[in-house]
KEZALO-943184 format. One record per residue (C-alpha): residue number from 1; residue in one letter; x, y, z. Coordinates in Angstrom, 1 decimal, decimal comma, padded with zeros to 4 digits. Layout:
<vexnus>
+-----+------+--------+--------+--------+
| pos | code |      x |      y |      z |
+-----+------+--------+--------+--------+
| NUM |    A |      X |      Y |      Z |
...
+-----+------+--------+--------+--------+
</vexnus>
This chain:
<vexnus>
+-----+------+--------+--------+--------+
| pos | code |      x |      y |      z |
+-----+------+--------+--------+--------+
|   1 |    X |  101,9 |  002,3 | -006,9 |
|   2 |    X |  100,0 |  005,0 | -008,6 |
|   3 |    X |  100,2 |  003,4 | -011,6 |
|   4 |    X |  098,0 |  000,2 | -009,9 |
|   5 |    X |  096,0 |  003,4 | -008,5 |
|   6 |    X |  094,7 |  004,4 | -011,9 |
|   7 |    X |  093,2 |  000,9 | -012,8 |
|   8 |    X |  089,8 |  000,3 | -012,1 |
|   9 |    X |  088,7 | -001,4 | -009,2 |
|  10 |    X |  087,0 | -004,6 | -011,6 |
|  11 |    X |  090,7 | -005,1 | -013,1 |
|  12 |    X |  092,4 | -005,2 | -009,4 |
|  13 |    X |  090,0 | -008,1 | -008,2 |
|  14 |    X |  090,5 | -009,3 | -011,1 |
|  15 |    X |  094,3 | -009,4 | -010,6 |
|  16 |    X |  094,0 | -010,1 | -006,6 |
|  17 |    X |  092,0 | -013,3 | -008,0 |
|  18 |    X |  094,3 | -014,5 | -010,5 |
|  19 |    X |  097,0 | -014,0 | -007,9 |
|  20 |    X |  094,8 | -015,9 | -005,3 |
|  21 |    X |  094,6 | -019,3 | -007,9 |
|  22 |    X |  097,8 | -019,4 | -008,7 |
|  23 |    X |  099,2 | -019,3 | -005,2 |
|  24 |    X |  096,3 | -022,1 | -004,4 |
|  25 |    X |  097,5 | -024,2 | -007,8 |
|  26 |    X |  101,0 | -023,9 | -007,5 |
|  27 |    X |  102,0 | -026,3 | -005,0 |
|  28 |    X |  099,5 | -029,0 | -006,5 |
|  29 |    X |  100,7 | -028,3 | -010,3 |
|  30 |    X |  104,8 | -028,4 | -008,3 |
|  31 |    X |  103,8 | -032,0 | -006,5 |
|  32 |    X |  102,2 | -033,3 | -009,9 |
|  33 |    X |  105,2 | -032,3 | -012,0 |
|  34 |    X |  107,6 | -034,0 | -008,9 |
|  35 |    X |  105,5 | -036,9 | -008,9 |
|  36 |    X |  105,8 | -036,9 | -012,7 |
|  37 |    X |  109,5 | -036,6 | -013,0 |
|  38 |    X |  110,1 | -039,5 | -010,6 |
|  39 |    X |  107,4 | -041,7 | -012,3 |
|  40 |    X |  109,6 | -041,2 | -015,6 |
|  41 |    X |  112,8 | -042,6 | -013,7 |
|  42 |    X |  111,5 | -045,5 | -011,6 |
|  43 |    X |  107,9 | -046,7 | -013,7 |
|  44 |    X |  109,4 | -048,5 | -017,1 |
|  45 |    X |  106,8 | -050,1 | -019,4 |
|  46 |    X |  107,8 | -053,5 | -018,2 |
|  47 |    X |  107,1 | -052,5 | -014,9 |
|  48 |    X |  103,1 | -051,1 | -015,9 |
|  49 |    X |  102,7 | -054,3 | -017,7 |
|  50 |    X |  103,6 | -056,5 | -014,1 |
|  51 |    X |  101,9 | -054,7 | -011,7 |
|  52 |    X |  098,5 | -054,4 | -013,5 |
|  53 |    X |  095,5 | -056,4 | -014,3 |
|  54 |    X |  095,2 | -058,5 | -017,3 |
|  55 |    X |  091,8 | -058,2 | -017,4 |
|  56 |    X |  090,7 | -055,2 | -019,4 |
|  57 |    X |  087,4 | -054,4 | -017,2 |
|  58 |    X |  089,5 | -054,9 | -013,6 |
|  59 |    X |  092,3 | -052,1 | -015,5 |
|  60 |    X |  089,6 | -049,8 | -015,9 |
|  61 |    X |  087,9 | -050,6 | -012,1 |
|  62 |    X |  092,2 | -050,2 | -010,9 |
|  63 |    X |  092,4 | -046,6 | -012,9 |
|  64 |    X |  088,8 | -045,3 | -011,0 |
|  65 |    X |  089,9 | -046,5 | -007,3 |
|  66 |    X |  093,8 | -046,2 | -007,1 |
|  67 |    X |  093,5 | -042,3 | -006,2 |
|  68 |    X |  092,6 | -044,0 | -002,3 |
|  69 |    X |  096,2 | -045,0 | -002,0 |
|  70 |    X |  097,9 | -042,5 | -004,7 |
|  71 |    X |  095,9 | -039,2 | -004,5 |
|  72 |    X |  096,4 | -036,3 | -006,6 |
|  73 |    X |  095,0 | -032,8 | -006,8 |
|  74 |    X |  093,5 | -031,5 | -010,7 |
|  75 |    X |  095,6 | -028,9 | -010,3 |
|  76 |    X |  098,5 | -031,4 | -011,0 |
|  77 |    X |  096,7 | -034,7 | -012,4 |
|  78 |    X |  097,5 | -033,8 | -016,0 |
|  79 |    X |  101,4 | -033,8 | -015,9 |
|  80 |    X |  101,1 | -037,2 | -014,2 |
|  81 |    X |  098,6 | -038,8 | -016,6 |
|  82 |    X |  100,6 | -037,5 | -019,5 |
|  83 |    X |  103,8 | -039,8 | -017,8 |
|  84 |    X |  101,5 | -042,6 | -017,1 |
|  85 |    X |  100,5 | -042,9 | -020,7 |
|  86 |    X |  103,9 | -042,6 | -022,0 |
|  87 |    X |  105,3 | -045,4 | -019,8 |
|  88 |    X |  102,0 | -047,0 | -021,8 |
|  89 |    X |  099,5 | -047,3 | -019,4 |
|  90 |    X |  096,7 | -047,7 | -021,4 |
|  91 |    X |  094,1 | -044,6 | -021,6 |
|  92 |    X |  090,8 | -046,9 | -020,3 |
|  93 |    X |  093,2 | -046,8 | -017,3 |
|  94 |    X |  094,6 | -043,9 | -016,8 |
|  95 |    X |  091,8 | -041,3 | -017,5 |
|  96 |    X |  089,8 | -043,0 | -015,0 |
|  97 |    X |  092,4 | -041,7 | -013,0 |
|  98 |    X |  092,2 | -038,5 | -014,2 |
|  99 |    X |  088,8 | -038,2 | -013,0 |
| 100 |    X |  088,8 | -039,4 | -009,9 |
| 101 |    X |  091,7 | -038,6 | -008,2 |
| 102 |    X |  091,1 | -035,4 | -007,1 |
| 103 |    X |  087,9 | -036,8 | -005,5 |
| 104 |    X |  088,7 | -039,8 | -004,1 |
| 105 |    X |  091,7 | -038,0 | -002,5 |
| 106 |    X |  091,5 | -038,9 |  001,2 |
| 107 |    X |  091,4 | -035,2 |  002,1 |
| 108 |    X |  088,7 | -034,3 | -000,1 |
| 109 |    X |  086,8 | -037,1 |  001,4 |
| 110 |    X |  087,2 | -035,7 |  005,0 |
| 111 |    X |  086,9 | -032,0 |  003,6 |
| 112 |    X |  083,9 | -032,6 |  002,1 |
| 113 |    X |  082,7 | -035,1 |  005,2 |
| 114 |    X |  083,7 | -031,6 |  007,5 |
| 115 |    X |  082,3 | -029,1 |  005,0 |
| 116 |    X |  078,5 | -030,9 |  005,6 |
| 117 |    X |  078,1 | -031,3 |  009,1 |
| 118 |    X |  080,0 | -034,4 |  009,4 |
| 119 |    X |  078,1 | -035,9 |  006,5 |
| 120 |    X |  078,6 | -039,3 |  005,3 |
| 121 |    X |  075,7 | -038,7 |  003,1 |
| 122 |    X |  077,2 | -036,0 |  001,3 |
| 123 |    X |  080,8 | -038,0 |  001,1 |
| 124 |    X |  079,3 | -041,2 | -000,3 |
| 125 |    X |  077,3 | -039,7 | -003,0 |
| 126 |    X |  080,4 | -037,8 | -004,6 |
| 127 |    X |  082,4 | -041,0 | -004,1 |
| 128 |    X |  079,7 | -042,8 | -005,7 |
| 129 |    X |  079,2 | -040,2 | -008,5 |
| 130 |    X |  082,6 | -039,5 | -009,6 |
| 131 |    X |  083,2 | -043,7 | -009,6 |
| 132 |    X |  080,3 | -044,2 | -012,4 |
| 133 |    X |  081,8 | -041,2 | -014,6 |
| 134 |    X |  085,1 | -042,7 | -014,3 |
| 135 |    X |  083,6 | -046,2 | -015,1 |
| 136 |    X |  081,9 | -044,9 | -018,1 |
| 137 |    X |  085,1 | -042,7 | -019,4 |
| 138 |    X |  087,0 | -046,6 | -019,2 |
| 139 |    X |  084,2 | -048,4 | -020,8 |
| 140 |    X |  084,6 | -045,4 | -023,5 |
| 141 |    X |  087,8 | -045,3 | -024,0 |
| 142 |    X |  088,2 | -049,5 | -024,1 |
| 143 |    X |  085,5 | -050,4 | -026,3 |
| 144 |    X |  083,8 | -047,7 | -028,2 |
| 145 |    X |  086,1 | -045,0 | -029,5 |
| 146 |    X |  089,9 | -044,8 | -030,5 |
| 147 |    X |  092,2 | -044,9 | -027,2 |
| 148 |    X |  095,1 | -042,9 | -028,7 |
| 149 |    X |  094,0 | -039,6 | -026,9 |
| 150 |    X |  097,5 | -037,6 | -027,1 |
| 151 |    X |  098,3 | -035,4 | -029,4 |
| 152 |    X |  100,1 | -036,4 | -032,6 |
| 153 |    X |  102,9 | -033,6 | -032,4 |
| 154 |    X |  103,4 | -034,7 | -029,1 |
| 155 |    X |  106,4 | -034,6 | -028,0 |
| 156 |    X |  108,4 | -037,9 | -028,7 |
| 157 |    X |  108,6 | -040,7 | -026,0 |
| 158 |    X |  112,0 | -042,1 | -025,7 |
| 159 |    X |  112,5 | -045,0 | -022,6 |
| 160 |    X |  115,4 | -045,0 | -020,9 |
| 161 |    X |  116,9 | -047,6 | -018,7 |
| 162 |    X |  118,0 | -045,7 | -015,3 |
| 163 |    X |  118,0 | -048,9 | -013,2 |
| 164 |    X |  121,7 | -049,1 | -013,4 |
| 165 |    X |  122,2 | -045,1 | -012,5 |
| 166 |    X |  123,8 | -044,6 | -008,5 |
| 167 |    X |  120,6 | -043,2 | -006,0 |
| 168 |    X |  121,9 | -039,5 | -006,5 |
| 169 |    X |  121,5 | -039,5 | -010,5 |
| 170 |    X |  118,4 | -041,0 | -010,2 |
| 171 |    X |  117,1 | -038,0 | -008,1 |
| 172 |    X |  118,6 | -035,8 | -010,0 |
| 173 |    X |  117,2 | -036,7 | -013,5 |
| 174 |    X |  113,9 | -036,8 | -012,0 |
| 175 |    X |  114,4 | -033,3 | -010,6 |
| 176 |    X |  115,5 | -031,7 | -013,9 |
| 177 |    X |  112,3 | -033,8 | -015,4 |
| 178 |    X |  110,4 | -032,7 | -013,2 |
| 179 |    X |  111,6 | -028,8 | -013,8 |
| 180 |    X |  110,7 | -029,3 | -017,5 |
| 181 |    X |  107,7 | -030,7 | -016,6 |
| 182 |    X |  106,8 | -027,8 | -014,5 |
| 183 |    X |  107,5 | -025,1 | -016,5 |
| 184 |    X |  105,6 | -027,3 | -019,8 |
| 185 |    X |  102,1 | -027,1 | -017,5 |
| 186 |    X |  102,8 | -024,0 | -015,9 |
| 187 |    X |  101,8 | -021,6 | -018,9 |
| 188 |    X |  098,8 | -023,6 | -019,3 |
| 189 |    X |  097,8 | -022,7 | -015,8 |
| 190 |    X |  098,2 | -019,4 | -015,8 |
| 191 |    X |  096,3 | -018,8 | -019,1 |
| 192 |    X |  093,7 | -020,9 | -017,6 |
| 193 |    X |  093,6 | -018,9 | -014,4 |
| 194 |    X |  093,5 | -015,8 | -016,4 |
| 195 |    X |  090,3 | -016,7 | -018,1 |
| 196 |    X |  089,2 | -017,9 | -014,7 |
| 197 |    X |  089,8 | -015,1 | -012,5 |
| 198 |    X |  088,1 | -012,8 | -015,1 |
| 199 |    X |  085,0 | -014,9 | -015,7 |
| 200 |    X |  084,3 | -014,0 | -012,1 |
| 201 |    X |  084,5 | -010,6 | -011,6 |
| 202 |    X |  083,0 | -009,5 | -015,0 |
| 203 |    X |  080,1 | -012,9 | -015,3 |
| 204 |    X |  077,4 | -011,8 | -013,3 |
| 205 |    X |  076,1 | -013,9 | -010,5 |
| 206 |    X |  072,8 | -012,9 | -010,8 |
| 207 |    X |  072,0 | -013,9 | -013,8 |
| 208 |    X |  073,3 | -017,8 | -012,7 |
| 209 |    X |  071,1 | -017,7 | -010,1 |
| 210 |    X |  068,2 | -016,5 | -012,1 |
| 211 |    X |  068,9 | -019,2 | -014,1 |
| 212 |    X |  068,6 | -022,1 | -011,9 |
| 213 |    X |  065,0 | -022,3 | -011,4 |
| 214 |    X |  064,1 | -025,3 | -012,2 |
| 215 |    X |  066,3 | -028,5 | -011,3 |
| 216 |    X |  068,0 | -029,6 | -014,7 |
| 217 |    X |  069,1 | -025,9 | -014,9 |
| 218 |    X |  070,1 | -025,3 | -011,4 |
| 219 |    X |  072,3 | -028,5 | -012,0 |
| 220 |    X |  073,6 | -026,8 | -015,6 |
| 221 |    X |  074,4 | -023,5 | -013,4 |
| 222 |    X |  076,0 | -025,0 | -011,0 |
| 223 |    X |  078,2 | -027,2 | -012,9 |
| 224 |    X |  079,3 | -024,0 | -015,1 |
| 225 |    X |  080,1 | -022,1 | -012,1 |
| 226 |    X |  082,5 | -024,9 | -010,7 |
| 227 |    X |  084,2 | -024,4 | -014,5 |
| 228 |    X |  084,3 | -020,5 | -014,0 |
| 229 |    X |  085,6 | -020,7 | -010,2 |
| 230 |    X |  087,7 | -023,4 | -010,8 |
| 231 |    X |  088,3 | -024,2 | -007,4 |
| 232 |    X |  091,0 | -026,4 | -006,1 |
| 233 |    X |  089,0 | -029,8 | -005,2 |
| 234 |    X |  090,5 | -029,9 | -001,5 |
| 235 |    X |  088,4 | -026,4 | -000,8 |
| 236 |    X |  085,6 | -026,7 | -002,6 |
| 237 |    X |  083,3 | -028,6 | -000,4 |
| 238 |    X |  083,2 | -026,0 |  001,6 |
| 239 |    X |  081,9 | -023,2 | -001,0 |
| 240 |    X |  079,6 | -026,2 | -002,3 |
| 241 |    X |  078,2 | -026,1 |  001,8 |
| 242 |    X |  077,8 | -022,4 |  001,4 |
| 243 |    X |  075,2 | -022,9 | -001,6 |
| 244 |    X |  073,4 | -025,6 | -000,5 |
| 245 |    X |  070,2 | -023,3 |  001,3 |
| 246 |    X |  070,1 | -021,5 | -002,3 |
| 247 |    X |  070,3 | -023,9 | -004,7 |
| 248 |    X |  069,7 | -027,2 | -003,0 |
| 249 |    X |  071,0 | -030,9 | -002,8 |
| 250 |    X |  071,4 | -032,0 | -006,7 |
| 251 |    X |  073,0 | -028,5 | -007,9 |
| 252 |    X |  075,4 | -028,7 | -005,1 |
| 253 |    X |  076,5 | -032,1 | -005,7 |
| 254 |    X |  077,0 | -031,6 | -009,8 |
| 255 |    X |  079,2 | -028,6 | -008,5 |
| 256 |    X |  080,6 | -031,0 | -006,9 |
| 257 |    X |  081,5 | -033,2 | -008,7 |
| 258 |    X |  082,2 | -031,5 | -012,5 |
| 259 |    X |  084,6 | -029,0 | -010,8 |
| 260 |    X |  087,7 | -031,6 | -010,2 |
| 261 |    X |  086,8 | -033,0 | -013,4 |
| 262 |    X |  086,6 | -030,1 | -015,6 |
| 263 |    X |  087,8 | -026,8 | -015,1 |
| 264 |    X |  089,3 | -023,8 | -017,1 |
| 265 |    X |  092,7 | -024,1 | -015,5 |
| 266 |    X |  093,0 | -028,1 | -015,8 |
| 267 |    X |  090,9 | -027,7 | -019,8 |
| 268 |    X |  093,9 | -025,5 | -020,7 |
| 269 |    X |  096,1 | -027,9 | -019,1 |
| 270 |    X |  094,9 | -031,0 | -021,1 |
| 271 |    X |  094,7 | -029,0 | -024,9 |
| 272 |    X |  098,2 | -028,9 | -024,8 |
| 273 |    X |  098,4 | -032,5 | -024,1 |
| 274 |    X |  095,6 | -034,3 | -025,3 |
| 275 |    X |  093,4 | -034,5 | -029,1 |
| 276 |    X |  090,3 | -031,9 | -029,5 |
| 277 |    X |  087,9 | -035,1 | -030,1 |
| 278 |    X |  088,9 | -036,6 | -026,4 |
| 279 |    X |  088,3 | -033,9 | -024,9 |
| 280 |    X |  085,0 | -033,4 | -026,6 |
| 281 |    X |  084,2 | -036,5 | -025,7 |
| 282 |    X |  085,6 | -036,5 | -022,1 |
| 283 |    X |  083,9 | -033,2 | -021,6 |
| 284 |    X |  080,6 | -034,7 | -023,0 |
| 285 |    X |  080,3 | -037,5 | -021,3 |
| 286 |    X |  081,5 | -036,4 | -017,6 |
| 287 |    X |  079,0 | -033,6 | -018,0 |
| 288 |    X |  075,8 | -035,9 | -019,4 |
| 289 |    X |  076,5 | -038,3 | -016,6 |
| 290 |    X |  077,0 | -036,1 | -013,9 |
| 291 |    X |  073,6 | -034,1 | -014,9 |
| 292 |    X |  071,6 | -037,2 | -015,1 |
| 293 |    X |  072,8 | -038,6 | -011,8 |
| 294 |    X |  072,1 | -035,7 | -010,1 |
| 295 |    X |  068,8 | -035,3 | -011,6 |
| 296 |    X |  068,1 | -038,7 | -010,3 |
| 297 |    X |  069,1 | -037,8 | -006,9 |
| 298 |    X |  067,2 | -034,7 | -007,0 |
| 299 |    X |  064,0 | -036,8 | -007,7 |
| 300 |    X |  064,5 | -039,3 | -004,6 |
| 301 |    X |  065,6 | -036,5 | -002,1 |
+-----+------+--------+--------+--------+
</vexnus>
């Protein structure tokens, strides 16, 4: 105890923060890797290939929507995406997924329906918004650039058959896959929460805030502060609310929106998985269209 006595008071939020994320995360990042580990025994190629669309637009519009029946927090989204495209779901499908899962998310929806007042307004327009970033990201990745998004030194994926294993060594393997899994994202995370936690004791807020005064840059601060808190999606509706007299409408809704998308925790998360160049582009792309949109809805509020 004297020892944590001499730090300064800056490094003690800092580590009350760090230890505040992770406790948040953890859970999400344990469900993802579960969710993961059981997706690698029971999802087999053959089975991806029946179950969706033909129809390369309709697997991209599948990818953006299925988060309403098979939610996920960002916090874990990355293990499972990483399964999904191993088990060869293509990428125009999958990263669709990625990016709206954590919004679509049926708790996020009421959270951020609760956070407002009871707003449908505010609901439908982050529905709305993270759907045509998710479109475009699919569009992207099926017709315009290369789909092979993972890493080259990747691990290796090698299919295995576990249809004919008893119940009990099904659950089993897709325990100890889902412990590797764990462990695999885990570091990620808590570099990622690191850089977070810091980034908001030693950035100062007043200079974000002096920023935003105009729209396009209230929109550009906002979105880089829902990088630097890196919130978990399911609670931050409700910081979003808090803002909303200060910065206004469009800001709050690219906050919104680009934190479930694009954070320092779930960046880290996907550079272990994923080429530079996607995430250039995936970074790119979310953040043009999110900007624009809300510009647009700035203009008509």
């Amino acid at each position: 105890m004297s020892f944590l006595n001499q730090l300064p008071d800056s490094v003690l939020q800092w580590m009350a923060i760090f230890m505040s994320i992770i406790i948040e995360a953890l859970p999400f990042v344990l469900v993802g890797a579960i969710l993961s580990g059981f997706i690698e025994v029971y999802l087999t190629p053959e089975k991806v290939t029946r179950y969706l669309p033909q129809n390369k637009l309709l697997r991209i519009l599948f990818g953006t929507f299925i988060g309403f029946i098979f939610p996920s927090c960002e916090c874990g989204i990355v293990p499972i995406i990483n399964r999904f495209l191993e088990k060869k779901v293509p990428s125009y499908t999958a990263i669709p997924f990625l990016a709206t899962a954590p919004i679509i998310n049926p708790i996020v929806l009421f959270a951020t329906y609760s956070a407002f007042g009871n707003s449908w307004r505010f609901l439908m327009l982050r529905l709305l918004g993270a759907s045509i970033v998710a479109i475009a990201l699919g569009i992207m990745l099926g017709f315009v650039v290369d789909s092979q998004i993972t890493k080259a030194n990747a691990k290796p994926s090698h299919f295995h058959d576990y249809s004919g294993y008893p119940l009990g060594k099904k659950i089993f393997l897709a325990l100890s896959h889902a412990i590797d899994e764990f462990f695999d994202t885990g570091r990620y995370l808590v570099f990622g929460t690191l850089i977070a936690s810091a980034m908001q004791i030693y950035l100062p807020t007043r200079m974000l805030t002096a920023i935003g005064a105009n729209p396009l840059t209230a929109i550009l601060v906002m979105m880089l502060l829902a990088f630097i808190l890196s919130l978990c999606s399911e609670a931050d509706a409700f910081i979003g609310a808090s803002l909303l007299s200060t910065f206004g409408m469009a800001p709050v809704m690219a906050f919104l929106l680009i934190g479930p998308m694009i954070d320092i925790k779930n960046l880290m998360m996907m550079l272990g998985r994923f080429k530079t160049s996607f995430i250039m582009q995936f970074v790119s792309v979310s953040a043009i269209i999110i900007a624009l949109y809300c510009l647009i809805l700035g203009a008509f509020a």
